[in-house]
C-alpha positions as CSV (number, residue, x, y, z in Angstrom):
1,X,0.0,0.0,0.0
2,X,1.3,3.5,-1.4
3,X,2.4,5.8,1.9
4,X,0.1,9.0,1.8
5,X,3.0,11.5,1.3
6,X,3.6,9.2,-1.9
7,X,0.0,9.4,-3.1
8,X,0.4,13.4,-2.8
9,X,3.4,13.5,-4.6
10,X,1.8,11.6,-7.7
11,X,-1.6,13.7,-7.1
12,X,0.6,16.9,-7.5
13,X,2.8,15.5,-9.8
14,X,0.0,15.3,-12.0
15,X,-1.3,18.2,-11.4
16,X,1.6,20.0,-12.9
17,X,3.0,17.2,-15.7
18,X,-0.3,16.2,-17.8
19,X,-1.4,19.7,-18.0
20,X,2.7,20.8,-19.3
21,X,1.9,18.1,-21.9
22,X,-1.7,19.5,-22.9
23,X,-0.1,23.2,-22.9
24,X,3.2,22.1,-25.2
25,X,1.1,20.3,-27.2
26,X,-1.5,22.9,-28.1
27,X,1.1,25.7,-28.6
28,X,3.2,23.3,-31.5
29,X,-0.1,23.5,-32.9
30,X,-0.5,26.8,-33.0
31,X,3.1,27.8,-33.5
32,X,2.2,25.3,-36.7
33,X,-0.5,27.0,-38.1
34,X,1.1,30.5,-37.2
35,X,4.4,29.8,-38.9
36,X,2.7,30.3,-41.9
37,X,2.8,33.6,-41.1
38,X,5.7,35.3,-42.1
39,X,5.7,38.3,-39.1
40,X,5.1,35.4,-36.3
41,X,8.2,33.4,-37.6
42,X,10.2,36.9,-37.4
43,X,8.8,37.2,-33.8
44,X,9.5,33.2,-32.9
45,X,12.9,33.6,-34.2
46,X,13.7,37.1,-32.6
47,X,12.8,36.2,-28.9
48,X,14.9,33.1,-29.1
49,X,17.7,35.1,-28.9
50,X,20.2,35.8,-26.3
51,X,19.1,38.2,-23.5
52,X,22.1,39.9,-21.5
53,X,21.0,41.8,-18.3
54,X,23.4,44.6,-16.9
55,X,23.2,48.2,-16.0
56,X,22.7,50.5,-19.0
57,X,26.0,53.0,-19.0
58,X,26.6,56.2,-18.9
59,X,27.1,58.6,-21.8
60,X,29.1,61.6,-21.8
61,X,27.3,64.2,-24.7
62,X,28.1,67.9,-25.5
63,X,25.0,69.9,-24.8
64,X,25.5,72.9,-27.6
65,X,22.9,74.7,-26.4
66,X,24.9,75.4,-22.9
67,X,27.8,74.7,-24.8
68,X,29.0,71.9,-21.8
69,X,29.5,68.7,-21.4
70,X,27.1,66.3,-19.3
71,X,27.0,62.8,-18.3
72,X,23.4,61.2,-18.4
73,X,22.0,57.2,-18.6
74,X,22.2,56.3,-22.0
75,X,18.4,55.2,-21.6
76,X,17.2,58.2,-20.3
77,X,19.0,60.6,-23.4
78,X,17.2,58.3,-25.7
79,X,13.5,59.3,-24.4
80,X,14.9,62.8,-25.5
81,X,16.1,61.8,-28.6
82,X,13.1,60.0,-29.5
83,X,10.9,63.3,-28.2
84,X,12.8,65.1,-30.6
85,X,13.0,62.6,-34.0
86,X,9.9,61.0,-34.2
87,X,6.1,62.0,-33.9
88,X,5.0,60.7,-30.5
89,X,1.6,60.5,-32.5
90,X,3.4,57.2,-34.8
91,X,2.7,53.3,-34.0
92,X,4.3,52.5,-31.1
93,X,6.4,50.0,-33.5
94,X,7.8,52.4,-35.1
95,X,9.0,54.3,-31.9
96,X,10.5,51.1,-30.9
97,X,12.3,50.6,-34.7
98,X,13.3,54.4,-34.4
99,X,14.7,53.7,-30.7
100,X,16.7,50.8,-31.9
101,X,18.0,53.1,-34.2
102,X,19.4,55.7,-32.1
103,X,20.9,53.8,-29.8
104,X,22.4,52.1,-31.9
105,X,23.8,55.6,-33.5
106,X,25.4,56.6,-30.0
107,X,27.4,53.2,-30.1
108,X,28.3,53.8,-33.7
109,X,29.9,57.3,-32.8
110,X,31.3,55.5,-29.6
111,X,33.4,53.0,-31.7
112,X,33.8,54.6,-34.5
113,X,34.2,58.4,-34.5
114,X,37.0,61.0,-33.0
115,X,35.8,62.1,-30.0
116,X,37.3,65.2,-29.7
117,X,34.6,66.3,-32.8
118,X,32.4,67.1,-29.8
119,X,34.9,67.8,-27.2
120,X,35.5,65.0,-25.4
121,X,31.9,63.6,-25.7
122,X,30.7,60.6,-27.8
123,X,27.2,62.9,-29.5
124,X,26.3,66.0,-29.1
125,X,22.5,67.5,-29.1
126,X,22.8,69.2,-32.2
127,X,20.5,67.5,-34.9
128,X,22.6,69.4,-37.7
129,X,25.7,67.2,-37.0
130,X,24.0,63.8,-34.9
131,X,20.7,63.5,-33.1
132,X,18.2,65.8,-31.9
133,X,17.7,65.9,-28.0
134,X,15.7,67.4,-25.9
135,X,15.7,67.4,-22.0
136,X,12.8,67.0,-19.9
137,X,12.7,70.3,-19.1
138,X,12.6,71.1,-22.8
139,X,9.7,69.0,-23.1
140,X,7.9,70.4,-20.5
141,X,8.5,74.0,-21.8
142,X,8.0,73.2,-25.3
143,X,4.9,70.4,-25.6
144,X,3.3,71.5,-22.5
145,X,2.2,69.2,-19.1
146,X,-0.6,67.6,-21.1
147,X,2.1,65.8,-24.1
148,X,4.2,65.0,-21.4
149,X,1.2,63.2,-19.2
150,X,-0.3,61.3,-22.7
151,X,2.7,61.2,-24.9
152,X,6.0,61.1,-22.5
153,X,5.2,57.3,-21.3
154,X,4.4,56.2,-25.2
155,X,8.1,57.5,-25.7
156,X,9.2,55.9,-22.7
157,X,7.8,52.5,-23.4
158,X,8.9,52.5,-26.8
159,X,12.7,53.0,-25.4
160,X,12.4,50.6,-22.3
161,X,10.8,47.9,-24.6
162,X,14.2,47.4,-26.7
163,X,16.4,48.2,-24.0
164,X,20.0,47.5,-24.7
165,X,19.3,46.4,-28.1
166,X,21.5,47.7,-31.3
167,X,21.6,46.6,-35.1
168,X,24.4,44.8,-36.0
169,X,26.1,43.4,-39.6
170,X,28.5,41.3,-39.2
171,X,28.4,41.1,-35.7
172,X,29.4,45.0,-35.7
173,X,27.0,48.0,-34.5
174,X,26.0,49.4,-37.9
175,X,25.9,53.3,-38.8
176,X,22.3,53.5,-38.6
177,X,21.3,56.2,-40.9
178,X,17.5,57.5,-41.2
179,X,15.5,60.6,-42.7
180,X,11.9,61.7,-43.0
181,X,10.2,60.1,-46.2
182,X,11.4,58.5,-48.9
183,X,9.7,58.7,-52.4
184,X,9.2,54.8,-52.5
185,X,12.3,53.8,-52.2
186,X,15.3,54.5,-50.3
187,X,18.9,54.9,-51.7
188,X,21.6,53.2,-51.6
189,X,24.7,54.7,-49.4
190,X,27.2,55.3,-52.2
191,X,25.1,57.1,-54.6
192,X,24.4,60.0,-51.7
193,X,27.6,60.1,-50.0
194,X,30.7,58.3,-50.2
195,X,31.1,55.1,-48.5
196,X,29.3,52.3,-49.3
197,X,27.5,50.3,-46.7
198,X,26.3,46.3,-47.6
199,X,23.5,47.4,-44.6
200,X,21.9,50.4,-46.4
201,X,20.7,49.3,-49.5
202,X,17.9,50.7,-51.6
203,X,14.8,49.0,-50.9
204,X,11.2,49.8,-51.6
205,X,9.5,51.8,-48.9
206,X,5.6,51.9,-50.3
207,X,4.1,53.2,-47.2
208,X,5.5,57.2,-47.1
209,X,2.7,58.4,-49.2
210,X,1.0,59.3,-45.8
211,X,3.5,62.1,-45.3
212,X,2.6,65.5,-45.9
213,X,6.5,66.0,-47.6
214,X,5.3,62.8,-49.8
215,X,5.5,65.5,-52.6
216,X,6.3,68.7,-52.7
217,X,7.0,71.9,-55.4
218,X,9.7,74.7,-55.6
219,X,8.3,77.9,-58.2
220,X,11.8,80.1,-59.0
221,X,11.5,83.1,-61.4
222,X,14.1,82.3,-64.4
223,X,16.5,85.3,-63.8
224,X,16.7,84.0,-59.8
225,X,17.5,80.7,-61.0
226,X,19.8,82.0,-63.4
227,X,21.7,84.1,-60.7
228,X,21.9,81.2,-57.6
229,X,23.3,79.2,-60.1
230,X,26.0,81.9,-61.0
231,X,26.8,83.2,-57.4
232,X,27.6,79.5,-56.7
233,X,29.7,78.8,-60.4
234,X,31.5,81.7,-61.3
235,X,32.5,79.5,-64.6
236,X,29.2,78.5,-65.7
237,X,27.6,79.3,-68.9
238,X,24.3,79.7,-68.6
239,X,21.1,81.8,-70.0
240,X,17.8,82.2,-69.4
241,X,16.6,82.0,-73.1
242,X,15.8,79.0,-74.0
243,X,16.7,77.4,-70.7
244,X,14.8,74.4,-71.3
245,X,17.9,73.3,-73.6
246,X,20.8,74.0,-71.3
247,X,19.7,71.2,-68.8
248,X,19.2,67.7,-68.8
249,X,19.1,64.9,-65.8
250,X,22.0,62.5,-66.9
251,X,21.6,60.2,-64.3
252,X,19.4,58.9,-61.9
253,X,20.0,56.8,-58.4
254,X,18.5,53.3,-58.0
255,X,16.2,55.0,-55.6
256,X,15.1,57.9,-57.8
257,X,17.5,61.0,-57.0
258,X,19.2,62.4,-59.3
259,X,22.8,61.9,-59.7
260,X,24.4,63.7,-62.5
261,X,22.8,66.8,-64.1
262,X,24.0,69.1,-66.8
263,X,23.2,72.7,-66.4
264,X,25.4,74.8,-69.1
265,X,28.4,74.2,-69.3
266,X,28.9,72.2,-66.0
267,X,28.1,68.7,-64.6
268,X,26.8,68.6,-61.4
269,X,25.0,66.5,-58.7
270,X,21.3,66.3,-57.6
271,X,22.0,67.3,-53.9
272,X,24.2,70.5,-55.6
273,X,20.9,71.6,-56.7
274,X,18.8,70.7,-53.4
275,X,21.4,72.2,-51.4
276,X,21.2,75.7,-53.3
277,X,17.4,76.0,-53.7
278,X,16.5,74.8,-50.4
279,X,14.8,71.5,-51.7
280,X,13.1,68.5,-49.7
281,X,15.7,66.1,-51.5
282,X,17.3,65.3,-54.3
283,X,14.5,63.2,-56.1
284,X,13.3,65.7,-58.6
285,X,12.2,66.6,-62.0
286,X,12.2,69.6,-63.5
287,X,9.1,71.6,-65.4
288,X,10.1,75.4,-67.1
289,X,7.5,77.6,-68.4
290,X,8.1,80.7,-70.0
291,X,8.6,82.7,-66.7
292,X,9.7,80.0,-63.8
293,X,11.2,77.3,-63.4
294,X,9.8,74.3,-61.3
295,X,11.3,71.5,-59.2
296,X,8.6,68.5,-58.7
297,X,10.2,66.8,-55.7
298,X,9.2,63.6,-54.1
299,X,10.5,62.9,-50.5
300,X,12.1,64.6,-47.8
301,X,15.6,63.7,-46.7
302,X,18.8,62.3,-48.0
303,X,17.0,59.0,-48.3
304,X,19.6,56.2,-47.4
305,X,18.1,54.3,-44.8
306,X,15.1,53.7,-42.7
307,X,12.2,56.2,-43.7
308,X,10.5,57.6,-40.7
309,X,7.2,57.9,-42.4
310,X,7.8,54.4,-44.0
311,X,7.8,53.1,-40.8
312,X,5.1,54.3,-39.3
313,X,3.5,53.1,-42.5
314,X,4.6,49.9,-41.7
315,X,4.1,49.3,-38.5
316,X,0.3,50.6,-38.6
317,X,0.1,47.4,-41.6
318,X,1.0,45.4,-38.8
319,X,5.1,45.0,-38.7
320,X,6.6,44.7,-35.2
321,X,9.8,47.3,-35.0
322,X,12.8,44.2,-35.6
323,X,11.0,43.6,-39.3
324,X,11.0,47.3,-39.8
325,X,14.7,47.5,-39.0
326,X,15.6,44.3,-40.9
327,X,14.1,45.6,-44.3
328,X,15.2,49.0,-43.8
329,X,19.0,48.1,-42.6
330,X,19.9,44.7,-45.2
331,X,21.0,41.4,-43.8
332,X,21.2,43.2,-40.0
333,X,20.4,41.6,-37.0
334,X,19.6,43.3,-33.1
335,X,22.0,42.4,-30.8
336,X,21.4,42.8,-27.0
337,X,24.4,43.9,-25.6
338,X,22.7,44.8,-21.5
């Protein structure tokens, strides 16, 4: 006869096996039928990775708006970076993709840059030269009590949800570039500036056509145009009369920009132009009447990377933030690193 602490154990043991068995068994079922799913096999495949736990570190940036240095948690100087680069108003996905990305920016610079660019500090809060930042007190000045008692914690989340995660290739944090909208596709690196980057390739990006810089137009009278182009080429040989024939898009970029353009006598670049005339990016044509002259531009940004507005796209189809960063960033992977 069985003693009764033996019959317990078996009772209990029961209790806790069969219904292991049932559970398993049910969820290679459903991870079955799920698996057809493309987005679920990213997600199964994701959160099998690695997780390492230690303290987030410290970050020394140079505030140029006090012109000083300051040491401040990595974590929290990405809620301001985020408050600063992305709509709190976009799919929390795409907070989370653009989060990813900005880390992963500050331990690009870290590796990779000169640090005496910014005085001793690995970024600085200028978004002219790396990322934008604002502090909390910023924020509070700037969006008001209400955004930072509905929006701050959507920021928040979206940074403490991929915490300690960065984009690798090759097992290396990658130079995550990113802009504003693209004009259905991005570019790749070497046709805008001059490295080239296996991890930022052009890609379709279908989903920008929600932004309000989706397209955009630039009128200039014909003598203006004329002149700008003059005060910037002192060598070029150009007229107004008959304009039309003096330029002519040589080349375009797998993404749409254009590359080469002949204007007179000279040969210059797409971003030439977008530089001079103030232009949403280098993906234009050109239309000239008998009195102006006008640039039909799609996008806004340099375009190599992840689109902003792409992403939001994306993740309001449904993407969870690692696909957006794997289609917008080739053959990467995210990398936990605390």
């Amino acid at each position: 006869m069985n003693s009764p602490f033996k019959s317990l154990v078996a009772v209990v043991g029961g209790m806790i096996i069969v219904p292991t068995i049932i559970s398993l068994f049910f969820y290679n079922g459903f991870d079955f039928e799920e698996s057809k799913d493309k987005s679920y096999e990213n997600k199964r495949e994701y959160i099998n990775h690695e997780l390492v736990y230690k303290k987030s570190p410290t970050i020394t940036i140079y505030n140029h708006k006090k012109d000083k240095k300051e040491k401040i948690d990595i974590e929290k100087y990405l809620y301001g970076v985020l408050s600063g680069e992305m709509p709190s108003e976009f799919d929390i996905e795409a907070l989370k993709a653009q989060a990813v990305a900005a880390r992963s920016y500050v331990f690009y610079k870290k590796e990779n840059e000169d640090l005496t660019k910014h005085k001793g500090a690995v970024v600085c809060t200028d978004f002219n030269h790396c990322q934008e930042y604002k502090s909390e007190d910023e924020l509070k000045k700037l969006k008001g009590e209400d955004w930072m008692k509905s929006s701050y914690p959507k920021i928040k989340k979206a940074v403490d949800d991929t915490r300690g995660q960065i984009i690798t290739y090759d097992d290396k944090v990658i130079l995550p570039l990113y802009f504003s909208t693209s004009s259905g596709k991005t570019e790749n690196s070497e046709e805008v500036f001059s490295s080239k980057n296996p991890y930022l390739r052009s890609v379709d990006s279908p989903y920008d056509k929600a932004s309000p810089k989706y397209t955009s137009t630039f009128e200039i009278e014909k003598d203006e145009f004329v002149k700008s182009l003059k005060r910037n080429y002192n060598d070029l040989v150009l007229s107004k009369k008959d304009l039309n024939s003096q330029i002519k898009i040589l080349k375009k970029s797998e993404g749409g920009s254009v590359n080469k353009i002949l204007i007179g006598n000279k040969e210059l670049k797409g971003r030439d132009l977008r530089s001079i005339f103030n232009l949403n990016s280098s993906n234009f044509d050109i239309d000239i009447d008998e009195k102006k002259v006008v640039f039909n531009v799609r996008g806004f940004g340099h375009g190599v990377g992840m689109s902003q507005w792409g992403a939001d796209g994306m993740a309001k189809e449904g993407f969870y933030y690692y696909e957006i960063l794997s289609h917008y960033y080739t053959d990467t992977k995210i990398k936990d690193i605390y």
